[in-house]
KOLTOR-289864 format. One line per field, with one value per residue (C-alpha): residue in one letter; y, z, x. Coordinates in steps of 0.25 Angstrom, whole numbers. Layout:
// residues N
code = [A;...]
v = [Y;...]
w = [Z;...]
u = [X;...]
// end
This chain:
// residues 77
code = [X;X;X;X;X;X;X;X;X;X;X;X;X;X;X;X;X;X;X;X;X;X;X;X;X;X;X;X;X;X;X;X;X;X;X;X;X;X;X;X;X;X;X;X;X;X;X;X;X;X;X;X;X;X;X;X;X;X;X;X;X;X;X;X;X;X;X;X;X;X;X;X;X;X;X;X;X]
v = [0;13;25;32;22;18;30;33;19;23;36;29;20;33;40;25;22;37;35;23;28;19;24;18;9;5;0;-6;-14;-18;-23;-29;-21;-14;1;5;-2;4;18;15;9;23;32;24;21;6;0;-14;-14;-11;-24;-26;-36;-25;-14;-24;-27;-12;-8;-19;-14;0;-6;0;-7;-10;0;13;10;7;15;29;35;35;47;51;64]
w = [0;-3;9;5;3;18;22;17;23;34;35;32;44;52;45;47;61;66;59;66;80;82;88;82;94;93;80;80;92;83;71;80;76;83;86;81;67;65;70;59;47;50;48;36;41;43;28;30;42;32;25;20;31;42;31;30;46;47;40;46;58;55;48;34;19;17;4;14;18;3;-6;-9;-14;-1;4;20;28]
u = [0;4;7;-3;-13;-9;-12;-25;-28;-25;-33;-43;-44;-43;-55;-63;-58;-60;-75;-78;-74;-63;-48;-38;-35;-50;-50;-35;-41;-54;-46;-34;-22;-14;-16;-3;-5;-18;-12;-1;-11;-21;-6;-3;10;11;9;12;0;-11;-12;-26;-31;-27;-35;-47;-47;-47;-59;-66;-63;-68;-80;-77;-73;-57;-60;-63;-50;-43;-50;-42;-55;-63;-61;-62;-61]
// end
């Protein structure tokens, strides 16, 4: 994956977990991850964490389709 796609992943699970009311220690609790690797996939600074089974696990978690977290043309504010 490239930076910046990681990144925008990343925003993404921010905008959705901050949507769905969840801290990030909540939801990393809920998917079973460590808080620091769910800190590091939202900064975009830890690519080789975001495989797709952690992505998929995630938007499980957060109660959205893994393609709100893929597709570059879903815009958030």
């Amino acid at each position: 994956m490239s930076a910046r796609l990681v990144r925008m992943i990343g925003l993404r699970i921010v905008y959705y977990r901050k949507v769905q009311g969840y801290m990030q220690q909540q939801l990393a609790q809920k998917i079973d991850i460590s808080y620091s690797c769910l800190g590091k996939i939202e900064c975009g600074r830890l690519k080789n964490c975001a495989s797709l089974p952690l992505l998929i696990k995630i938007a499980d978690g957060l109660d959205i389709k893994l393609i709100d977290l893929l597709n570059e043309n879903n815009k958030i504010s």
